[in-house]
C-alpha positions in Angstrom: 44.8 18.3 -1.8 44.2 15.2 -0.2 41.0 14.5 -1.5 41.6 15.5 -4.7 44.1 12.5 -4.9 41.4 10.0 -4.2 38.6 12.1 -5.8 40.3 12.3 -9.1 41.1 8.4 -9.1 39.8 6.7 -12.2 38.7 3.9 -9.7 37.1 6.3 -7.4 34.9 7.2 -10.5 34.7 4.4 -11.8 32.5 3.5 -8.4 30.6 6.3 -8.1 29.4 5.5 -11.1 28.6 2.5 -11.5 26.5 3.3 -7.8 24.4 5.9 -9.9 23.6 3.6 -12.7 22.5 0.7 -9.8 20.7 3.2 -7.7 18.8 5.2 -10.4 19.2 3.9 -14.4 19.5 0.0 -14.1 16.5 -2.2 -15.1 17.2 -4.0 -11.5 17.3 -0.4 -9.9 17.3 -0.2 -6.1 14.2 2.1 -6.2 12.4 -0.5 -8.2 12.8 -2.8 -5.9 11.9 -0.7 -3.1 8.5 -0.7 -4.9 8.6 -3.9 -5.9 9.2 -5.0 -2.0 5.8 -2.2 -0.9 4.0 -4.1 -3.3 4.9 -8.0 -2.4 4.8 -6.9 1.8 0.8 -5.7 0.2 0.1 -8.4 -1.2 0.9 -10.4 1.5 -0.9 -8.7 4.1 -4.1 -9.1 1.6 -3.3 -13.0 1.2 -3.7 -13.4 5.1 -7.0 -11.3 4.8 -8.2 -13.3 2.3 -7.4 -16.5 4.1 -9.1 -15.6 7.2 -12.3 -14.6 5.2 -12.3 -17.7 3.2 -12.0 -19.6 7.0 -15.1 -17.5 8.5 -17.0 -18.6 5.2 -16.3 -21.7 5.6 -17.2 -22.6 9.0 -20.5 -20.4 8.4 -21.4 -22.8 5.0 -20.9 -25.6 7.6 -23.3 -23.9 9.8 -25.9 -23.3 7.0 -25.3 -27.1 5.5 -26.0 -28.5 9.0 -28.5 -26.2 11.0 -31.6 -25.7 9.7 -32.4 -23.2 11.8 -29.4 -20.9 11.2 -30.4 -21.6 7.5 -34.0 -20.0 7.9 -32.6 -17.1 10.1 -29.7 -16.3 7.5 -32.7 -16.3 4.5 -34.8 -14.1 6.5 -32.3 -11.7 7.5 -30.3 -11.8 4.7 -32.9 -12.5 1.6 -36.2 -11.2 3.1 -38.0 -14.5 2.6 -40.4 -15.3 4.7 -43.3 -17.7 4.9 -46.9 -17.6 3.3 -49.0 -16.8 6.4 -46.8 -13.9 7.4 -45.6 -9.8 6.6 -42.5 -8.9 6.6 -41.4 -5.0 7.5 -38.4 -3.6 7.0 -37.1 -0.9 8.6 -33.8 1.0 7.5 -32.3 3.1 10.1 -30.7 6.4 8.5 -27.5 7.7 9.4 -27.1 11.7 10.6 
């Protein structure tokens, strides 16, 4: 009986309500913007990843612009080049 007084109350409804269309049928919905907070905290994470990759490049471009010999080990590791009086082998390991 008790409850049913404040259960029956037109504000009462009127609340519970409006907290279903917010939690579940509003464009705004909370459960969108639990997604749409996953997706930004994502993002972010990636941003910082990208940032430290774009650092590392750009201290080894420095490296390459200014070492030369850096620059012939990179091409001949990386490239396969090599010079005219010489053979180069390559051996690929496989994986069990």
């Amino acid at each position: 009986m008790f409850f049913r007084k404040y259960i029956l109350n037109k504000y009462f409804i009127t609340g519970i309500v409006f907290l279903v269309w917010m939690v579940f049928f509003d464009q705004e919905s909370f459960i969108d913007q639990l997604k749409l907070s996953r997706t930004l905290n994502d993002l972010k994470h990636q941003k910082e990843y990208y940032l430290e990759e774009i650092e590392k490049t750009r201290g080894a471009i420095d490296v390459l612009e200014n070492d030369t010999a850096h620059l012939e080990k990179y091409a001949r590791e990386k490239y396969y080049m090599k010079k005219d009086n010489e053979d180069v082998f390559v051996i690929i390991e496989e994986e069990e």
